[in-house]
PANUBA-248144 format. One line per 8 residues: their letters; for each residue z, y, x of N, C-alpha, C. Coordinates in steps of 0.1 Angstrom, whole numbers. Each point is the difference from the previous one (the first is absolute). Example, Ala and Ser with C-alpha at 12.3 -4.5 7.8 and 13.67 -1.06 7.14 Angstrom:
// residues 2
as = 78,-57,132,0,12,-9,0,12,9; -7,11,-4,0,11,9,8,11,-8
END
This chain:
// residues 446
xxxxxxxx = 0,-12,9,0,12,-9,0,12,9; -6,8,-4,-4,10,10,9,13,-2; 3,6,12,15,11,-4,-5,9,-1; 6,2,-13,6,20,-5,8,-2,-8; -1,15,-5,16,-2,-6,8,-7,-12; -12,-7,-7,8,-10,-12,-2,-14,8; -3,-2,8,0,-9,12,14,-4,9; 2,13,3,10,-1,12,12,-3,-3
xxxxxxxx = 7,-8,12,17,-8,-3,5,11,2; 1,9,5,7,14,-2,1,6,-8; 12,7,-7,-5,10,-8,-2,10,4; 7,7,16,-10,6,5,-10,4,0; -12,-9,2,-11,-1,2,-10,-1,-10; 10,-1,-15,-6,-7,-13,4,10,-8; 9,-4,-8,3,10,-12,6,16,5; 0,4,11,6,15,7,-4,2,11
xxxxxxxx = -17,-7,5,-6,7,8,-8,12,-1; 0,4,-11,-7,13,-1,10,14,5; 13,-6,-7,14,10,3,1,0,17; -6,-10,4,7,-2,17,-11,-1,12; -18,4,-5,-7,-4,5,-1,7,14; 4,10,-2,4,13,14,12,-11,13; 2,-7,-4,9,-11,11,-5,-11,4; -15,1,-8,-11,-9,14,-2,6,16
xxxxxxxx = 4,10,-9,-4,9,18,6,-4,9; 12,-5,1,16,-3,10,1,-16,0; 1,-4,-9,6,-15,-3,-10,-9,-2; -14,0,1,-11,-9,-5,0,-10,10; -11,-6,3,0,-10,15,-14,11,5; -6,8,-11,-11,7,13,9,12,4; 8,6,-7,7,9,8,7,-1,14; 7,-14,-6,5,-2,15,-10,-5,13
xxxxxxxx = -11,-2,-6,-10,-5,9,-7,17,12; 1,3,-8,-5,20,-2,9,1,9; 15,-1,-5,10,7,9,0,-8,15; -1,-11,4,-2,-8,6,-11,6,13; -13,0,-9,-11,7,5,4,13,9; 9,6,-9,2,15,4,8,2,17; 9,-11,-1,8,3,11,-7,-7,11; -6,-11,1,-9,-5,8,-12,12,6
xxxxxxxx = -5,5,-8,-13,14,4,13,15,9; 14,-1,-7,4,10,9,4,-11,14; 6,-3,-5,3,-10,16,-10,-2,9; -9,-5,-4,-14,8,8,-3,10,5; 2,8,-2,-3,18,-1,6,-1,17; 16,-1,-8,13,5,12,0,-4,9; -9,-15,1,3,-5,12,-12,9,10; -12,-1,-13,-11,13,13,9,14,4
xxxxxxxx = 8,3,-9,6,12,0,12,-3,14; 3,-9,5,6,-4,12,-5,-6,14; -11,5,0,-12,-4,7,-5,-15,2; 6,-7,-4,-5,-14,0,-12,-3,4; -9,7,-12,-17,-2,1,-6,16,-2; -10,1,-2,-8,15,-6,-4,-5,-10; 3,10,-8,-4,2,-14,-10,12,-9; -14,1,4,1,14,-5,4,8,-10
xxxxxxxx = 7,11,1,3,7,-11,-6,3,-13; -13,-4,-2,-10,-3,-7,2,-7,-12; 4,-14,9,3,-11,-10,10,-2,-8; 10,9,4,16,-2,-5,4,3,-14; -14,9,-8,1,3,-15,-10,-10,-5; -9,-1,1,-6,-16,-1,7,-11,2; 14,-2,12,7,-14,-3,7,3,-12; 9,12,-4,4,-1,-10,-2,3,-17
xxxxxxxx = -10,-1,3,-9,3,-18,2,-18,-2; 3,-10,12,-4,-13,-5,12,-1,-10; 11,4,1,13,-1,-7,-2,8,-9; -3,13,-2,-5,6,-8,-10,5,-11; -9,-10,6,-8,-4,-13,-3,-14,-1; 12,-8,5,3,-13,-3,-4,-5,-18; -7,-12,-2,-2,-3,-10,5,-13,-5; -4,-3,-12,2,-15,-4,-8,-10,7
xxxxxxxx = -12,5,5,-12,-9,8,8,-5,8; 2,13,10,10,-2,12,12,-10,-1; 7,0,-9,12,-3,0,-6,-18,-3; -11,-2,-9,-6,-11,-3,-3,-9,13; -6,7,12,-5,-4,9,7,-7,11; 10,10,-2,18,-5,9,3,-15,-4; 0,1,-17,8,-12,-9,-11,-12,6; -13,4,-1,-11,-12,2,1,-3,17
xxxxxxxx = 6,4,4,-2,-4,21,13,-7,-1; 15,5,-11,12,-4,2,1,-21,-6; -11,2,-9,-3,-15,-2,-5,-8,13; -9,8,6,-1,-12,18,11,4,7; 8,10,3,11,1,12,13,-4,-7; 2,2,-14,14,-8,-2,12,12,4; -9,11,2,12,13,6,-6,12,-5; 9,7,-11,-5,12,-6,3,12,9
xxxxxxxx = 7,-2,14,-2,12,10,-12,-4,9; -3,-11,3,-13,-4,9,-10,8,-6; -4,-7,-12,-10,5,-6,-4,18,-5; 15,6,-3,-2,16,4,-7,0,13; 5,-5,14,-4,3,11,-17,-1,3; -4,-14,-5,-14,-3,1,-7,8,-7; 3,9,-14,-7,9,-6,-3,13,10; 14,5,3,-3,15,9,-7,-6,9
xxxxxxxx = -1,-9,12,-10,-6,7,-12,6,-3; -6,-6,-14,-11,0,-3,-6,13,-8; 13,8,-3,-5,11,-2,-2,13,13; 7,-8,10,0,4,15,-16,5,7; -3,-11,-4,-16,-7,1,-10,12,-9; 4,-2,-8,-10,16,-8,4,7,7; 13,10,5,-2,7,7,-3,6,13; -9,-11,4,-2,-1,15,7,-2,6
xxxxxxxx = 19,-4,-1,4,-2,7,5,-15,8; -10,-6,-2,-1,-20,4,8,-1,14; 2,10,10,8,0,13,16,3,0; 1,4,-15,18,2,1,4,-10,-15; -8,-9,-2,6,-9,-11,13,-6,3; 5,-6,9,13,-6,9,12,9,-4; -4,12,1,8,8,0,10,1,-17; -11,-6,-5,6,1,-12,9,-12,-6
xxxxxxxx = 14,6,-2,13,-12,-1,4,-6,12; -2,14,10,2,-3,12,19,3,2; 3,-21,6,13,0,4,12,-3,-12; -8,0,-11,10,0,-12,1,-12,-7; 11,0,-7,3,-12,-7,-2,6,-16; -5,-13,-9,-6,7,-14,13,6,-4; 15,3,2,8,3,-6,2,13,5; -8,5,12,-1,17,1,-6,5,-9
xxxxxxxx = -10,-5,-5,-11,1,-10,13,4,-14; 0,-16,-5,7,-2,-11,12,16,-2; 11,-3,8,11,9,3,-1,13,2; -12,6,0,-4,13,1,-6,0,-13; -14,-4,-4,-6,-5,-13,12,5,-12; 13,-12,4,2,-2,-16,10,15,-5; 6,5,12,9,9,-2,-11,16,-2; -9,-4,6,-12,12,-7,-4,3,-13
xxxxxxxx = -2,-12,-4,-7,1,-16,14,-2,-10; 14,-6,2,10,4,1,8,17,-3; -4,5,10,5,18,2,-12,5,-9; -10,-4,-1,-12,9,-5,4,-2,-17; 3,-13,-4,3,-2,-15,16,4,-6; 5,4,11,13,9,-3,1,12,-3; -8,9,6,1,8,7,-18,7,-14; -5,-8,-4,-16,6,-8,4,-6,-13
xxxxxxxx = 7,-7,-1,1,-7,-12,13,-1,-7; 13,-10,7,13,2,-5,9,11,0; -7,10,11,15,9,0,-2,14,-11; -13,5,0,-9,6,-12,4,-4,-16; -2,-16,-3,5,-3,-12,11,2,-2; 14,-10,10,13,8,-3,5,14,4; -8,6,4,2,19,-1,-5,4,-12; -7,-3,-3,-8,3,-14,14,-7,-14
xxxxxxxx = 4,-13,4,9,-5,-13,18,10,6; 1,0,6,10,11,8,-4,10,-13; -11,6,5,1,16,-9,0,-1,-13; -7,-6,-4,4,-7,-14,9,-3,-5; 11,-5,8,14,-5,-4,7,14,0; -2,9,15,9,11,0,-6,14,-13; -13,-4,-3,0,13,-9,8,-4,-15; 0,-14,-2,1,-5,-10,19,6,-5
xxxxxxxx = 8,-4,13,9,1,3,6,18,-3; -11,8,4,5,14,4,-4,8,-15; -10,-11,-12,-2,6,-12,11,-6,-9; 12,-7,9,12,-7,-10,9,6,6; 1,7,3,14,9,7,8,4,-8; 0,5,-13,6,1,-6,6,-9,-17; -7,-14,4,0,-10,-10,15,-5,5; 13,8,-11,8,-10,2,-3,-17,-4
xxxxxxxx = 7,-8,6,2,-17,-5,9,-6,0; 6,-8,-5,9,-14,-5,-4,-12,11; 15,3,13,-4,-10,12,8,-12,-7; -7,-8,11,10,-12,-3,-2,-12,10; 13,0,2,4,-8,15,7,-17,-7; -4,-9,3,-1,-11,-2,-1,-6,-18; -15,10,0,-2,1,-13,10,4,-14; 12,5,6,4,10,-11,1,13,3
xxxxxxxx = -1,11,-10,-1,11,-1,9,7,12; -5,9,8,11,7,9,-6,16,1; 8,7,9,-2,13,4,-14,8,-3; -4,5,-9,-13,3,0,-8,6,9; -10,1,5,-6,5,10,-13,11,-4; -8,-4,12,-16,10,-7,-10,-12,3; -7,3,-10,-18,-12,2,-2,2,10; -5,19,8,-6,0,9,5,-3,15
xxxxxxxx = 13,-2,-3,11,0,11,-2,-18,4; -3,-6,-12,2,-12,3,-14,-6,8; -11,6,-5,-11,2,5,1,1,16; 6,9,7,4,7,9,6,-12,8; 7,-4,-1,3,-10,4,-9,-14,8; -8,-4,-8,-14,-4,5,-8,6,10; -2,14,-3,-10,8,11,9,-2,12; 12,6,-1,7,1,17,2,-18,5
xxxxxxxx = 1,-8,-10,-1,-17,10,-14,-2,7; -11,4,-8,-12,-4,5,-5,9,13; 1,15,-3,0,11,11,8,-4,10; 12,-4,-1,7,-11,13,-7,-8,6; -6,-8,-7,-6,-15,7,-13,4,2; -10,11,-7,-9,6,9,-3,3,14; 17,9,5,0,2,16,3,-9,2; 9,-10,-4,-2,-12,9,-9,-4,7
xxxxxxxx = -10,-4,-10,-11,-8,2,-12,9,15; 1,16,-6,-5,4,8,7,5,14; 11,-7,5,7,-1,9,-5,-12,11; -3,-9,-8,-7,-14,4,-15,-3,9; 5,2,15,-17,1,3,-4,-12,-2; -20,0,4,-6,-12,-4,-4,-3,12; 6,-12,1,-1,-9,12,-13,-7,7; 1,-1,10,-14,-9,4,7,-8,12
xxxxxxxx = -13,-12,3,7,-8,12,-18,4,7; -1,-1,11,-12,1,11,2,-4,16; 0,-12,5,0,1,13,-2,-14,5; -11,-9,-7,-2,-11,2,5,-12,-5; -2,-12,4,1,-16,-2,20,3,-4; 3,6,7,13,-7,-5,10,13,5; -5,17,-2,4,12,3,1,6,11; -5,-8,10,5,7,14,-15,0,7
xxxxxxxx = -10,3,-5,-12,6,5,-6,-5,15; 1,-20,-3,-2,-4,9,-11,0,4; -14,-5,-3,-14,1,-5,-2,16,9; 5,13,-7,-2,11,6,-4,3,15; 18,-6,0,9,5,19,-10,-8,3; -1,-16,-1,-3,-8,13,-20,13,0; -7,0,-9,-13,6,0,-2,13,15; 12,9,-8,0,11,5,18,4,2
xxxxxxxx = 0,-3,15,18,2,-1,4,13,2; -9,13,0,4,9,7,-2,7,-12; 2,-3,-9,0,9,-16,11,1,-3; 3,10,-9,16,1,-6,0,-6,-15; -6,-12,-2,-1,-10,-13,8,6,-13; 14,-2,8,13,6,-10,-5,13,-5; -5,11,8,-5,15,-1,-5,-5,-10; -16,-3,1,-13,-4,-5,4,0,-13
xxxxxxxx = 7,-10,-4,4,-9,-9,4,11,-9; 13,8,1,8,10,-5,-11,11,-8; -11,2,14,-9,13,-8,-8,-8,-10; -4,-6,3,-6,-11,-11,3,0,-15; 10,-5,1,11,-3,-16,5,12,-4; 6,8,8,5,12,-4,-7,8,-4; -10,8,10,-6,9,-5,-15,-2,-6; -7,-14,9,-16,2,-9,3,-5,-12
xxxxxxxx = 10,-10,-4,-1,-8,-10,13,10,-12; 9,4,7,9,8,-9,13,-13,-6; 3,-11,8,8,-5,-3,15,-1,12; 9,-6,-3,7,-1,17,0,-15,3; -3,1,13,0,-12,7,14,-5,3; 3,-14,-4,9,-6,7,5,-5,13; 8,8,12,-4,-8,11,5,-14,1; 10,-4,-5,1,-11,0,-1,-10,-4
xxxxxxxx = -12,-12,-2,-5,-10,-10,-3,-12,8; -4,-6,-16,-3,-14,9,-12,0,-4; -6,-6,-5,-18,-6,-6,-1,11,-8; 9,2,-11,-1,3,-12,15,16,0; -9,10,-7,15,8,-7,6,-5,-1; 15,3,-1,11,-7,-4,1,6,-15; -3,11,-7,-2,0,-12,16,7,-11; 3,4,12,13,8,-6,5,12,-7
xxxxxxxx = -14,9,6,-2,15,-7,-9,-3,-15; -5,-10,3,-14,-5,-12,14,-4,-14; 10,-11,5,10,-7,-10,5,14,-3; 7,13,8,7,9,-6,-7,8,-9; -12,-2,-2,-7,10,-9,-1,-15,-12; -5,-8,0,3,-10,-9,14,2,-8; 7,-1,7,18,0,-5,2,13,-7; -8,12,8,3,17,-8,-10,-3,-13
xxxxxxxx = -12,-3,3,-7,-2,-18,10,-10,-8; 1,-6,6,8,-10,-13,15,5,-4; 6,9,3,9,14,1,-5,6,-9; -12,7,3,-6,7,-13,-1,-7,-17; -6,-10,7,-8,-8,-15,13,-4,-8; 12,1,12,9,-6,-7,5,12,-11; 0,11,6,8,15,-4,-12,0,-13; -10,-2,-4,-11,3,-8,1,-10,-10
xxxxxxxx = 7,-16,2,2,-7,-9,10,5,-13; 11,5,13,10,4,-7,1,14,-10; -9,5,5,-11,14,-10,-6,-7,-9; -9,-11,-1,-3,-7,-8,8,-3,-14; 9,-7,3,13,-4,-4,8,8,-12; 4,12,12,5,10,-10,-10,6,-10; -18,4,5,-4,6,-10,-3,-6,-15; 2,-19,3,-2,-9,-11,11,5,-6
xxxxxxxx = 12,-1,5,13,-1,-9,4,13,-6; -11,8,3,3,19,-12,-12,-2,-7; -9,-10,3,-13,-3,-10,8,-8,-12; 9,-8,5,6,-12,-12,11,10,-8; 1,8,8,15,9,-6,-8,11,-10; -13,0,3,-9,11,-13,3,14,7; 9,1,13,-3,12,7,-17,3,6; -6,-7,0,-14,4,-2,-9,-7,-3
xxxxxxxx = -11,11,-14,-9,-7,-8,-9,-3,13; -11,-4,-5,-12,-7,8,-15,3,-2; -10,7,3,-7,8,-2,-12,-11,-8; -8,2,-11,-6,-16,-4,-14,4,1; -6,-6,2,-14,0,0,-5,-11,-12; -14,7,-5,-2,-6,-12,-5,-11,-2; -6,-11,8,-5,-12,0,9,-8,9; 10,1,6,6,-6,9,12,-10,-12
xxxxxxxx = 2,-12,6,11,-12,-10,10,-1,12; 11,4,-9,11,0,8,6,-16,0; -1,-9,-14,4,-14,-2,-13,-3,-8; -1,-14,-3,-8,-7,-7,4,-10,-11; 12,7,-1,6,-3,-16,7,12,-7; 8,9,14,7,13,-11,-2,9,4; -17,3,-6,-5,15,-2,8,17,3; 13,-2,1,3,13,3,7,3,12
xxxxxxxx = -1,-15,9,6,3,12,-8,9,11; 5,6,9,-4,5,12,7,-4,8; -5,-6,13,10,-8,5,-1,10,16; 14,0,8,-3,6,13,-6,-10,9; -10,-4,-5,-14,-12,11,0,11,13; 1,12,4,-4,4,12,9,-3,8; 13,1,-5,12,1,11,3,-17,5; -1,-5,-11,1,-15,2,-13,-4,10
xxxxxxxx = -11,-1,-2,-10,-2,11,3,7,10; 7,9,1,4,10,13,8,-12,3; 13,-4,-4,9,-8,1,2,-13,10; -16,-7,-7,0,-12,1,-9,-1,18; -8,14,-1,-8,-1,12,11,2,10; 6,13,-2,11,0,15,8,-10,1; 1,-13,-10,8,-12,4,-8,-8,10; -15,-1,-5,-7,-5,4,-5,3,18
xxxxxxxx = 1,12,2,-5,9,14,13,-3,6; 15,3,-7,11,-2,9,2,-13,7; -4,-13,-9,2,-13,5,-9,-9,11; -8,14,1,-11,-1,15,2,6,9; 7,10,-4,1,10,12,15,-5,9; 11,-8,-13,6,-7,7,-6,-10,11; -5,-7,-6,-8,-11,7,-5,3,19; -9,12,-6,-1,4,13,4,7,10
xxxxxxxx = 12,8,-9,11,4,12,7,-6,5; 5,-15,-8,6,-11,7,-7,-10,12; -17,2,-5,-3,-14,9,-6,5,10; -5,14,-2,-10,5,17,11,5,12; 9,3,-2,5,-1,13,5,-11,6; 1,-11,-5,3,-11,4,-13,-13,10; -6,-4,8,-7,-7,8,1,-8,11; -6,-8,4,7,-10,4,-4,6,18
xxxxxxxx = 7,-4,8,-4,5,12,-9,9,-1; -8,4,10,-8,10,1,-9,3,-10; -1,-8,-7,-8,-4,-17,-2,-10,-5; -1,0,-14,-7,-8,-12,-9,5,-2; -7,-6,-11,-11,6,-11,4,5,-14; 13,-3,2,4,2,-18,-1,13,-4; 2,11,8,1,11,1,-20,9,-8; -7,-8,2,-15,1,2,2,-2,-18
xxxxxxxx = -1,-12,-4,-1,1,-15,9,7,-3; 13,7,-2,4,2,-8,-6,17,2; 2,3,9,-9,13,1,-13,5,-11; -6,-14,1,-10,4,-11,2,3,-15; 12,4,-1,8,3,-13,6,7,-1; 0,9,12,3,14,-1,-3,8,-11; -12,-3,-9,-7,8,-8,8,-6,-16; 5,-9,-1,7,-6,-10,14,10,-6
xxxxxxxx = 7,0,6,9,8,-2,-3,17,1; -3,-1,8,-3,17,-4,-13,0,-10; -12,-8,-3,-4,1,-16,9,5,-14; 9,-14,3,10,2,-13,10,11,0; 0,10,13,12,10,-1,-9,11,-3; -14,0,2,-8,13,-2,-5,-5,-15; 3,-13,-8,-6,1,-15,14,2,-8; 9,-1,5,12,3,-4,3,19,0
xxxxxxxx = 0,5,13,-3,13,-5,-6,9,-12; -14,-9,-2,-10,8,-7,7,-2,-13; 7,-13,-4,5,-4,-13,9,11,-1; 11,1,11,10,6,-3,-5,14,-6; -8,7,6,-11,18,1,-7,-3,-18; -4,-11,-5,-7,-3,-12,13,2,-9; 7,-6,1,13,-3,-11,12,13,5; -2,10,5,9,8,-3,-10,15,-4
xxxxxxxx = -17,-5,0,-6,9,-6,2,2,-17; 7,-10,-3,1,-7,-15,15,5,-6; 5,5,9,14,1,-6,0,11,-3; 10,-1,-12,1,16,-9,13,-3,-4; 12,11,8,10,2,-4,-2,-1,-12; 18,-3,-6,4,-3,-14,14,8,3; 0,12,-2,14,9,2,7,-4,-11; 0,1,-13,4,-5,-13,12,-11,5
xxxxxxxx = -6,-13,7,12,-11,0,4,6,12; -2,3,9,12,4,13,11,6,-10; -9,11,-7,15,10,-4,7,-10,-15; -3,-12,-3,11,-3,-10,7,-11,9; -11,-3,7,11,-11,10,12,12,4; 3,6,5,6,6,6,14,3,-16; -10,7,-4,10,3,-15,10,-11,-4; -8,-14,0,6,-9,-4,11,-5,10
xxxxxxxx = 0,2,9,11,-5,10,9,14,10; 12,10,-11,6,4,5,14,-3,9; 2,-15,2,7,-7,8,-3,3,13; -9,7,0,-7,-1,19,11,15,2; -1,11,-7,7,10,4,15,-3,9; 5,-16,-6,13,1,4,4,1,14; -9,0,8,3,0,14,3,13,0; -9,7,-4,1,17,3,14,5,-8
xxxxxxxx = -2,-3,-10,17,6,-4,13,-7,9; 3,-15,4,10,0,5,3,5,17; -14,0,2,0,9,15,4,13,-3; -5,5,-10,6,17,-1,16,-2,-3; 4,-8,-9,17,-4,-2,2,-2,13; -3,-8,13,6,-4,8,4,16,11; -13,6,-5,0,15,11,15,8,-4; 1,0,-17,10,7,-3,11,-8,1
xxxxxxxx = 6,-12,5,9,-11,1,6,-4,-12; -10,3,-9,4,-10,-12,5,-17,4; 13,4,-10,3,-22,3,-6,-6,-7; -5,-10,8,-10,-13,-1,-14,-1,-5; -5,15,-1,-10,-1,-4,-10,-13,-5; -5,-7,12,-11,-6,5,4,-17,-16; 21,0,2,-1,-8,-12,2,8,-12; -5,9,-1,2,7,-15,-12,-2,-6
xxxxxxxx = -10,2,11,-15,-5,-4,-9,-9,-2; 6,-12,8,-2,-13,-2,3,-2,-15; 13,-1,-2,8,0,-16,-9,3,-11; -9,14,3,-3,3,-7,-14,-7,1; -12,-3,9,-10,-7,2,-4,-9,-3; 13,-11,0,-1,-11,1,13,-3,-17; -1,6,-8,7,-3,-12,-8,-7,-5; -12,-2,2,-10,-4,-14,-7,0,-8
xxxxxxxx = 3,14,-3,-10,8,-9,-9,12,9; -9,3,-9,-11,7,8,-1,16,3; 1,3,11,3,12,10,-12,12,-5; 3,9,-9,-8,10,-4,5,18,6; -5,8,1,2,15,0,13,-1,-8; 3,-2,-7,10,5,-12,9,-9,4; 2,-13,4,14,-8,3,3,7,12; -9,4,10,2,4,18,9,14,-9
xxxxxxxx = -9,9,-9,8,10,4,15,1,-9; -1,-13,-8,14,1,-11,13,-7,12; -8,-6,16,10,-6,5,7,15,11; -13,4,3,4,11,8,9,13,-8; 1,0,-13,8,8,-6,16,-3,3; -5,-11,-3,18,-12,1,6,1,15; -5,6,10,4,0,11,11,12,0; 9,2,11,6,7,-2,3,13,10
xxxxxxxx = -15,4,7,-7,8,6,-3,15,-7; -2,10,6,-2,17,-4,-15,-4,-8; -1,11,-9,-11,2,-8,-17,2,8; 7,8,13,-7,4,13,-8,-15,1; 7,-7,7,2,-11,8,-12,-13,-13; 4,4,-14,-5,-10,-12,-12,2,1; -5,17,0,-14,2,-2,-11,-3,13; 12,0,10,-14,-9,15,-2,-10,-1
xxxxxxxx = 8,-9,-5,-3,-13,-6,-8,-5,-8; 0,14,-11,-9,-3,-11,-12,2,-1; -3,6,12,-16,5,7,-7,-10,1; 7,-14,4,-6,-11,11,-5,-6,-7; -13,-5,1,-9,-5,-10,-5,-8,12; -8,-12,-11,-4,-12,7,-15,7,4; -4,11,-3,-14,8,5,6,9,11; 10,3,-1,2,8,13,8,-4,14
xxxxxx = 3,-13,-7,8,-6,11,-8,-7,14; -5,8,5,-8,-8,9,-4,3,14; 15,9,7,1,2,11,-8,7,8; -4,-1,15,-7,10,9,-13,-11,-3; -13,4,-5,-11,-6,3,-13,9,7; 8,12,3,-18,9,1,-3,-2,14
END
């Protein structure tokens, strides 16, 4: 059966590749083939750029249009050589060869993948297209769901609410404040993430740039290497490796997304549970079925598909924050497949975004129930009156209020203020009490 998208075992690839098709660019097998391509053509370059061989200056925008206007053919022609060599870095190498050869240059072919092990390739490669889909793609979306959250937040600033701490009613607060809350976790784990350099390994068969030295011993390899990764490529080199990255800066940015996705679930979460509370309607569109038996539901489907993807991204990103830094002496291979799944987890965190950005386009405050929620539960005041009794050293406040809370019957404006009469406090002192409303009781939030 031939693949597309009602084809594919992905749903990725199937029912939400149209939503995600911009992450062929980073995660595909031609991308990485591309990216692959890319660092091979500069490694080339540098080494002319270190006098190794002559290179004319000529050629050096013609080697790199090959990366740049790298195709499907191309990437086709790689895949077709990697069926006889059995090695998907060999076969990059035998392509630049032969694109060598167009360019007149048939006397510096050698030169190319000169001294290196496929995992300078790979290790440079994967943390490129890596940085590039962070950095063009994820960090844009969640800046974008950020402002969304924070405006959303700064147009509820003044929506008192009815909190509640292990699901019963408590201290009232503000919507927008609670909103607020969310922006500064995520804006946290933002600089994290952007704290976190992106790693690379480069220095041969097994890191110490033996191939190189024995070639040419009178080079500064270590130097080489540094200007290399650092500045042509824009990533930091590791000096000290074995075959392979060790993959530690790669797990801390895994571990900081799944920090996020985790902080967004939990936004998730709460936005269902003011959806279920009728703190907000749901904007309807006219041919859309919310159930397929009871016609008048609207269901929060965005937040939940938001929900289910960041479960889905988190239990990969665990995966791979736990298993890539781990290898067996100087290497395995295990490290190789799971790599190719880089694009898995961050799919489901960038279709989870968009859900979340869809389903809070849909929400339409419901001021009406905040403010009867609130009306209906003047028990919450009681903190604020027995703190003000404790200021003036009223005795026992804290149990005069309980007594009164926890009698049994239901806590209205008129019992608070028939109890506050019965106190035996100045008239002064009755009417600051009598101010305190479950709307105004809501502390420093600006």
């Amino acid at each position: 059966m031939q693949l597309q998208p009602l084809t594919a075992i992905s749903p990725l690839d199937g029912r939400y590749r149209k939503q995600l098709d911009e992450l062929a660019n980073y995660f595909s097998e031609f991308a990485l083939i591309r990216y692959r391509v890319m660092v091979e053509v500069e490694y080339f370059i540098a080494l002319a750029e270190q006098k190794l061989f002559t290179l004319p200056k000529a050629k050096v925008p013609a080697l790199r249009k090959i990366y740049q206007e790298f195709t499907i053919e191309h990437a086709q022609l790689i895949k077709d050589t990697e069926k006889i060599t059995n090695h998907d870095v060999k076969a990059v190498e035998y392509f630049l060869k032969n694109e060598l050869k167009n360019l007149g240059l048939e006397d510096k072919l050698e030169w190319v993948h000169f001294g290196l092990t496929s995992q300078d390739v790979n290790n440079t490669a994967t943390p490129l297209f890596w940085k590039d889909a962070i950095e063009h793609v994820y960090m844009p979306a969640l800046a974008n769901l950020v402002l969304e959250i924070s405006k959303m937040a700064k147009d509820w600033m003044k929506v008192p609410m009815l909190a509640r701490t292990h699901g019963q009613p408590a201290s009232p607060t503000i919507l927008g404040k609670e909103i607020l809350v969310f922006v500064e976790r995520l804006e946290g784990q933002i600089k994290l993430l952007g704290d976190i350099p992106f790693a690379a390994k480069f220095g041969g068969a097994t890191g110490n740039f033996n191939a190189h030295y024995v070639a040419f011993p009178k080079i500064n390899w270590e130097k080489f290497g540094e200007k290399f990764v650092n500045n042509n490529l824009g990533l930091q080199r590791m000096k000290y490796t074995t075959q392979i990255e060790h993959y530690d800066n790669i797990s801390a940015q895994f571990d900081t997304l799944k920090r996020i996705n985790t902080i967004l679930i939990d936004f998730c979460r709460d936005i269902w549970t003011y959806i279920s509370m009728d703190y907000f309607k749901q904007k309807i569109k006219k041919d859309e079925v919310g159930s397929s038996a009871m016609p008048h539901k609207v269901n929060p489907i965005d937040f939940e598909n938001a929900e289910g993807n960041l479960g889905i991204a988190n239990a990969v990103f665990e995966h791979l924050s736990a298993k890539l830094p781990i290898s067996r002496l100087q290497r395995d291979l295990t490290d190789s497949t799971v790599l190719r799944n880089l694009g898995v987890p961050f799919g489901h965190t960038i279709l989870a975004t968009k859900s979340i950005q869809k389903g809070l386009s849909k929400l339409i405050l419901n001021e009406a129930k905040l403010h009867d929620d609130l009306e209906n539960n003047w028990a919450v005041v009681a903190e604020a009156i027995q703190t003000v009794l404790r200021r003036e050293n009223y005795p026992q406040p804290y149990e005069a209020l309980k007594a009164l809370t926890r009698g049994g019957g239901a806590i209205t404006k008129q019992s608070m203020h028939k109890f506050i009469d019965g106190l035996k406090i100045s008239a002064a002192l009755k009417k600051e009490l009598k101010a305190i409303t479950p709307h105004n009781y809501t502390g420093i939030w600006k």
